[in-house]
C-alpha positions as CSV (number, residue, x, y, z in Angstrom):
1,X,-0.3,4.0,0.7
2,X,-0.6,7.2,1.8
3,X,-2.4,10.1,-0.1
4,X,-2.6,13.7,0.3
5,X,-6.2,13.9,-0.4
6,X,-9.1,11.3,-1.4
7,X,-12.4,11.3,-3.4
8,X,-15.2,8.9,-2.6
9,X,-17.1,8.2,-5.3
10,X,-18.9,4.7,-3.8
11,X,-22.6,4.4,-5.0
12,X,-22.1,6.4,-8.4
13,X,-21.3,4.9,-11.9
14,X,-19.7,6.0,-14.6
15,X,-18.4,8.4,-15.7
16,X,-18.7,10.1,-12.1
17,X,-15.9,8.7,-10.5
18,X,-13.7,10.2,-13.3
19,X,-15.2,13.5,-13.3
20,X,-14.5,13.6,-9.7
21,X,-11.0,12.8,-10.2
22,X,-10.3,15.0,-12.6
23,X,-12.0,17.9,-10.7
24,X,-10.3,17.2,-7.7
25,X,-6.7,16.2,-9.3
26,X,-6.4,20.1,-10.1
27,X,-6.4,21.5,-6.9
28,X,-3.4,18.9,-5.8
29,X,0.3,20.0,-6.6
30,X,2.9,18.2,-8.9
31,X,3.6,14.9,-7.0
32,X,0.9,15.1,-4.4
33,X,-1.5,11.8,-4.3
34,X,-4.6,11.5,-5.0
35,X,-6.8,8.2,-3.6
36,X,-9.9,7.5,-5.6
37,X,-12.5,5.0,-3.8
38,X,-15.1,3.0,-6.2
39,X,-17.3,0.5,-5.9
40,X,-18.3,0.9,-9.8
41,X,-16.4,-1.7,-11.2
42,X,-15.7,0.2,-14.7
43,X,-13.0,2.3,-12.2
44,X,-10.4,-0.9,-13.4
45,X,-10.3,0.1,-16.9
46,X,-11.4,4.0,-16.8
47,X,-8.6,5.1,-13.9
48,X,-5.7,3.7,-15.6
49,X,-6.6,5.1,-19.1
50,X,-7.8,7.8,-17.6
51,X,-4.5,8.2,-16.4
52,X,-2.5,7.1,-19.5
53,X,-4.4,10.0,-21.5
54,X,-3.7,12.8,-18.6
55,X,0.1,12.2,-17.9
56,X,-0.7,11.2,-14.0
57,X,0.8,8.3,-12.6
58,X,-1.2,5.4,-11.6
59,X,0.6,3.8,-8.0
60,X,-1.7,1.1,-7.3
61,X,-5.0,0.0,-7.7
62,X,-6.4,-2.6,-5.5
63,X,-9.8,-4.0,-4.4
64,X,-11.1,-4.7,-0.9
65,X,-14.7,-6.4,-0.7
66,X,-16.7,-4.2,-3.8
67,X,-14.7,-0.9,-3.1
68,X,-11.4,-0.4,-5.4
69,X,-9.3,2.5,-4.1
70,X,-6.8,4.0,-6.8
71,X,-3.6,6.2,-5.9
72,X,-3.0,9.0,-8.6
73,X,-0.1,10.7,-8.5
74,X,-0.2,14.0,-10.3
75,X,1.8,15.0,-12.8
C-alpha cells in the first residue's frame, strides 16, 4: 500500500506511537495516507480505536517480523 507520508515509531511504547499519529495525521490532507510503523504491540488495539474515535479510516494493518505498519486514511 502506498502512503503519502509515514511515522516510525519502532522502539517506543505506548502511548507514543499514537501521539505521533495524531501529530502528524494533521498536517496530511482529507484522503491522503498515513503509514504508522510499530513494533509495540499495544499498536493492534490503540490504532484501530484510535481511529474509530477520530473519524479516520483504518486500510490495513498487518505485521511483518515484530514491526506492524498501519495505513490511516484521513478523514
Amino acid at each position: 500500500m502506498q502512503a503519502d507520508t509515514t511515522v516510525d515509531a519502532t522502539g517506543l511504547y505506548c502511548p507514543m506511537p499514537i501521539i505521533m499519529t495524531a501529530k502528524e495525521i494533521k498536517k496530511l490532507t482529507s484522503g491522503q495516507v498515513l503509514a504508522v510503523k510499530a513494533d509495540d504491540q499495544g499498536i493492534q488495539a490503540d490504532l484501530p480505536a484510535w481511529c474509530k474515535t477520530t473519524g479516520n479510516e483504518l486500510l490495513e494493518l498487518t505485521r511483518a517480523g515484530a514491526v506492524f505498519t498501519g495505513y490511516v486514511r484521513k478523514k
